[in-house]
C-alpha positions as CSV (number, residue, x, y, z in Angstrom):
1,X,38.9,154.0,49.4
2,X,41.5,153.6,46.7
3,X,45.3,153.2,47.8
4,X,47.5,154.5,45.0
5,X,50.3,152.1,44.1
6,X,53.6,153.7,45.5
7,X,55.8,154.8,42.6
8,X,58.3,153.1,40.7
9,X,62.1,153.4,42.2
10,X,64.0,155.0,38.8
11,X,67.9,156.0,38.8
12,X,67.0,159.1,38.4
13,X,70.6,161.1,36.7
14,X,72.1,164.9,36.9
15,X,75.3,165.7,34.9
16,X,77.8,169.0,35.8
17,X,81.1,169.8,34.7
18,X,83.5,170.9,37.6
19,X,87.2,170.4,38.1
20,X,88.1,169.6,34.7
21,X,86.1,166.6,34.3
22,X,82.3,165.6,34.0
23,X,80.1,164.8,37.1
24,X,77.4,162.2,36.9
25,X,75.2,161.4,40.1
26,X,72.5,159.0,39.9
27,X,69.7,158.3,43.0
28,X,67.5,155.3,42.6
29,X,64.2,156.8,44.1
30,X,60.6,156.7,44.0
31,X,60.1,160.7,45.1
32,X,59.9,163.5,42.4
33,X,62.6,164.7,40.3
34,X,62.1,168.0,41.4
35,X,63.0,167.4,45.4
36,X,65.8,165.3,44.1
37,X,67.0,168.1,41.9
38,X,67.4,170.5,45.0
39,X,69.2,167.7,47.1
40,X,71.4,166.6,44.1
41,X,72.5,170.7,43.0
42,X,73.7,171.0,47.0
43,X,76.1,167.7,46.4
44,X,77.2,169.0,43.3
45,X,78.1,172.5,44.9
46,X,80.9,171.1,46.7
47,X,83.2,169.8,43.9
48,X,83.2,173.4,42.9
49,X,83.9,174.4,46.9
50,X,86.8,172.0,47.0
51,X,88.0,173.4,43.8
52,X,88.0,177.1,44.9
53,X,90.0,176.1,48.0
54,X,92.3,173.3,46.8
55,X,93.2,174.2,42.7
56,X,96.4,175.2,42.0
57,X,95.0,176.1,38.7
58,X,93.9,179.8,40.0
59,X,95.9,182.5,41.5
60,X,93.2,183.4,43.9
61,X,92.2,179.8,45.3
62,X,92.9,179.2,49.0
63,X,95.7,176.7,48.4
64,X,98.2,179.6,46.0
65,X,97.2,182.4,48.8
66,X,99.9,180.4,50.8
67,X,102.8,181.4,48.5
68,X,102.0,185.2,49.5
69,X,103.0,184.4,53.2
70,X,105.5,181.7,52.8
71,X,107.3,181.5,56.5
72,X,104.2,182.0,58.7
73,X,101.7,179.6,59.8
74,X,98.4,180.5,58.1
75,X,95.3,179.8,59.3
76,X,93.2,177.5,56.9
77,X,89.4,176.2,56.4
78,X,88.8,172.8,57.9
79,X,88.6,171.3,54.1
80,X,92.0,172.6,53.0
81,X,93.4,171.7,56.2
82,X,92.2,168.0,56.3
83,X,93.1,167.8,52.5
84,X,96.8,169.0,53.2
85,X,96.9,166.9,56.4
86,X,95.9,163.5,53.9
87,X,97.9,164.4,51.6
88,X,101.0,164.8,54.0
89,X,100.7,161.7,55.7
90,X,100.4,159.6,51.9
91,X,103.8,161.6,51.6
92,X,105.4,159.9,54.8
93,X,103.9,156.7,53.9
94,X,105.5,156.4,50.6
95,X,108.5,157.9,51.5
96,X,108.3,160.6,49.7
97,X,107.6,158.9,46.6
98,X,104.2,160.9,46.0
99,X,104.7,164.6,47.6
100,X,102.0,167.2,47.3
101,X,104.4,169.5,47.1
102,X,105.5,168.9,43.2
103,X,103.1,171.3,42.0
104,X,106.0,173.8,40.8
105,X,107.4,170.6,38.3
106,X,104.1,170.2,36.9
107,X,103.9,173.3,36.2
108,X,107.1,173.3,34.3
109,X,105.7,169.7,32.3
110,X,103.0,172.2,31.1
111,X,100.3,171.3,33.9
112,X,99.6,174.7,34.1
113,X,96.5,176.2,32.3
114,X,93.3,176.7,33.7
115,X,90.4,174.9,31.8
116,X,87.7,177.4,32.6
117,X,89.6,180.5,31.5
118,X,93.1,179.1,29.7
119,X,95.0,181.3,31.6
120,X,98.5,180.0,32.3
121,X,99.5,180.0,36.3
122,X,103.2,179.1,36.8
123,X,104.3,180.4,39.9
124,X,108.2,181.0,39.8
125,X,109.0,178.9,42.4
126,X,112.0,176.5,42.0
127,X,110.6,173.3,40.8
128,X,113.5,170.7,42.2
129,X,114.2,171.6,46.2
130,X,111.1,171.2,47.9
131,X,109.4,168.5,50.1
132,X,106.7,167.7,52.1
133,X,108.7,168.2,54.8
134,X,109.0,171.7,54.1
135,X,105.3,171.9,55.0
136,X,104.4,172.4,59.1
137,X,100.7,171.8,60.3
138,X,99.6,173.1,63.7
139,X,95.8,170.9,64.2
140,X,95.2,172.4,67.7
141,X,95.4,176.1,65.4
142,X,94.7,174.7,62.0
143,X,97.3,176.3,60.6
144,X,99.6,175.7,57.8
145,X,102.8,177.1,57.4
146,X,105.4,176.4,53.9
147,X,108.8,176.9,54.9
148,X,110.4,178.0,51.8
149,X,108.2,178.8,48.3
150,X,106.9,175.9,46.9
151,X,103.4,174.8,44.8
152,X,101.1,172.2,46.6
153,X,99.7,170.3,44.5
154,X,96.2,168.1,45.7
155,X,94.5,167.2,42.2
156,X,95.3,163.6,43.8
157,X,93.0,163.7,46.7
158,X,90.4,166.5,46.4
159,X,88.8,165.1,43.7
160,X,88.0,162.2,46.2
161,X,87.3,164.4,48.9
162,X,84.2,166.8,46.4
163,X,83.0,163.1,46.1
164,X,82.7,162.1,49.8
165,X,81.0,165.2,50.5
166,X,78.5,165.0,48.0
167,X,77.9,161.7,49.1
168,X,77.2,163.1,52.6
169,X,75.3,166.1,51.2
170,X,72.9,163.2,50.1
171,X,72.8,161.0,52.9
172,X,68.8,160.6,53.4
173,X,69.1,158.6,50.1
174,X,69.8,155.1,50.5
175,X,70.7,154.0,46.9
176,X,73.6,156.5,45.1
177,X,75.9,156.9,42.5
178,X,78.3,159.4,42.5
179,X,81.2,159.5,39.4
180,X,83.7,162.3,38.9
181,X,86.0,161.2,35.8
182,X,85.9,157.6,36.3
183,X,86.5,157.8,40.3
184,X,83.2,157.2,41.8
185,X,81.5,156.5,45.3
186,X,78.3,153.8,45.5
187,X,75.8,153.2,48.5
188,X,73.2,150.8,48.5
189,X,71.7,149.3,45.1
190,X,71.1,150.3,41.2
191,X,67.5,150.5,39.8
192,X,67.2,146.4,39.5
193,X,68.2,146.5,43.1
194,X,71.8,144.8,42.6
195,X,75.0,146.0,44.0
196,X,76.4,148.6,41.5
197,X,78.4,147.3,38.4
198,X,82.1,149.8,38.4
199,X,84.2,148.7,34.7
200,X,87.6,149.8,34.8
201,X,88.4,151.3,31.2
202,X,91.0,149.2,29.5
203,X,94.5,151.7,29.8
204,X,95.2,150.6,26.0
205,X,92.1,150.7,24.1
206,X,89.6,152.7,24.1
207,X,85.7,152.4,25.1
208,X,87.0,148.9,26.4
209,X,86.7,147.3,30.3
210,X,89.4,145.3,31.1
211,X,87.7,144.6,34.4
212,X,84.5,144.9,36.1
213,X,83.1,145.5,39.9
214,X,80.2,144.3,41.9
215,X,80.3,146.7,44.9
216,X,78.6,148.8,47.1
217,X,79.3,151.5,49.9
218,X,82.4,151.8,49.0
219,X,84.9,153.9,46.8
220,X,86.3,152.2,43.6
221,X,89.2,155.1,41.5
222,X,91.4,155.0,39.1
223,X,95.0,156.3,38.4
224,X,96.3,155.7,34.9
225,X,98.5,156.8,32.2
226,X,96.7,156.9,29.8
227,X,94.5,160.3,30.1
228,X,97.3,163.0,30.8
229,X,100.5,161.4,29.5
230,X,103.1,162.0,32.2
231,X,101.3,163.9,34.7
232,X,102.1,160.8,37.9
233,X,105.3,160.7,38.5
234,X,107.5,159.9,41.4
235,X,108.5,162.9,43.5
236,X,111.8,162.0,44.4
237,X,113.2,161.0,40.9
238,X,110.4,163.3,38.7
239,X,110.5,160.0,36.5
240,X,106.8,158.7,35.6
241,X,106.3,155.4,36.6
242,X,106.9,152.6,33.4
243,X,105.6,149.2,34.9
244,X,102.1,149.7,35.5
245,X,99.3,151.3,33.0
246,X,96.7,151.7,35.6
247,X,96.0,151.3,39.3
248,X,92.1,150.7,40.5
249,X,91.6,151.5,44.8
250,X,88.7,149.9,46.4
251,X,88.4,152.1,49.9
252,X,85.6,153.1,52.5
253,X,86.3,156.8,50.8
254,X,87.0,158.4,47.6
255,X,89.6,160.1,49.0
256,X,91.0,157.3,50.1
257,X,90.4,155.6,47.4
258,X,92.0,158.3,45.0
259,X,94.9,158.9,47.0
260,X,95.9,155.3,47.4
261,X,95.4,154.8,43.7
262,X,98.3,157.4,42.7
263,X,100.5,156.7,45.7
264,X,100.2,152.7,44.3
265,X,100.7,153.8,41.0
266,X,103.5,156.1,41.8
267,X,105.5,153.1,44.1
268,X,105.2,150.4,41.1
269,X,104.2,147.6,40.7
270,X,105.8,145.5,43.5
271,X,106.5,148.4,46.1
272,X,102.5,149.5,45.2
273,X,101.0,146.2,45.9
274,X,102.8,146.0,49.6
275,X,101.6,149.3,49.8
276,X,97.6,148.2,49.1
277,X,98.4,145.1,51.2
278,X,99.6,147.4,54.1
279,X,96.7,149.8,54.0
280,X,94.0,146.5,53.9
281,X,92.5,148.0,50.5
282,X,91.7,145.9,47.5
283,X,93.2,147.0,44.4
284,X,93.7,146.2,40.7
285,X,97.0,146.6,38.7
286,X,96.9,146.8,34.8
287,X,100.2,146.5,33.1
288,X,101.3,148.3,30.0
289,X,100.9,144.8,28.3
290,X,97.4,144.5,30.0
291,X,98.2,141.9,32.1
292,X,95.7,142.0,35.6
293,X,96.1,141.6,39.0
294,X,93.9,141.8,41.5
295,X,94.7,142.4,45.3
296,X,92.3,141.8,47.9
297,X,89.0,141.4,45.8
């Protein structure tokens, strides 16, 4: 009797498009692309779950349904609630320095078109006043109530969150790769069986690393100025940050990870790096000059 060779481990790649950027996941695996196909289509499915829940991008989404009962507390689906919940307590951290509720002045910077449909959503909501303490949770009822109109805005943690749980939705395989825009969550090993390689593009030239990773079951994401000019800025004074090009957030999670990496970016470059220290994440800080630092790596 003949014993067939077990099959090669390939990386085997799917790519998707879903809240405004491209997804790539790769899974190093011997089994059929087919079974993998099935597995990796339910991952993808919740990037666009998070982003009919949590975009402030459509009218209809979970997260603008708020504005039409402004006052009352609103039960919520677990995901929004957890994402508003993060997002609150990054807001207390920071002092208010990143606020999910500044969705209303990026509206009025022209964040405010939908890329599927390019329909313009601007809520008319005054863009200055509000704060995240204008926002009230209840977690025993999981409810969420705004206390005067105002535009939350999440694009700085759900991201991280569609990545976590597709990272879950694929937890039988041992070796993944999952990238959303540069943000990305690894497990395990790459097809040569060596912890995953993450390069962080240089903020100032293009197609160019300016640093690069060896990591694995962990988060690695990116904030930077240098994709959306102007679009992290500090809540309190609405002035974007000037002493730091990028910020790169090594966490257990993407959400984490993403989260941190604007809040850091956000603070600056002194007040960020205290902030990294106090959260025990490892981080790296590109300047506009591209001078690096690395925290904790």
């Amino acid at each position: 009797m003949t014993t067939r060779p077990a099959a090669p481990r390939i990386a085997q790649a799917f790519a998707s498009v879903s809240m405004d950027t491209g997804i790539t996941i790769q899974v190093v695996t011997n089994e059929s692309r087919d079974v993998v196909e099935q597995e990796v289509g339910r991952a993808l499915a919740w990037f666009e779950s998070v982003e009919r829940i949590c975009t402030r991008f459509d009218p209809n989404s979970e997260v603008m349904q708020l504005l039409d009962r402004v006052g009352k507390p609103v039960q919520v689906s677990t995901l929004l609630f957890e994402v508003v919940a993060f997002a609150l307590d990054l807001a207390e951290q920071s002092g208010g320095a990143f606020d999910p509720t500044i969705g209303a002045h990026m509206q009025r910077l022209g964040f405010d078109t939908n890329y599927r449909t390019g329909e313009v959503v601007r809520s008319q909501v005054d863009a200055i006043s509000a704060s995240y303490r204008d926002v009230k949770l209840d977690h025993r009822r999981r409810t969420i109530q705004l206390r005067r109109p105002l535009v939350l805005d999440l694009n700085a943690v759900a991201k991280g969150l569609a990545i976590d749980l597709a990272a879950n939705a694929l937890q039988r395989f041992a070796d993944v790769c999952i990238e959303a825009g540069g943000d990305l969550y690894v497990r395990g090993r790459n097809a040569a069986g060596e912890a995953w390689r993450v390069g962080i593009q240089h903020p100032r030239a293009a197609d160019v690393l300016i640093d690069t990773l060896h990591v694995t079951d962990t988060a690695v994401c990116t904030s930077g100025d240098y994709e959306r000019l102007g679009h992290i800025v500090d809540a309190r004074s609405h002035q974007s940050t000037t002493d730091l090009a990028s910020v790169t957030v090594v966490a257990p999670t993407a959400m984490a990870a993403d989260g941190l990496s604007t809040t850091a970016m956000v603070l600056g470059r002194d007040r960020g790096r205290a902030f990294l220290e106090q959260q025990a994440v490892g981080g790296v800080f590109v300047a506009p000059d591209g001078g690096l630092t690395r925290i904790n790596l």
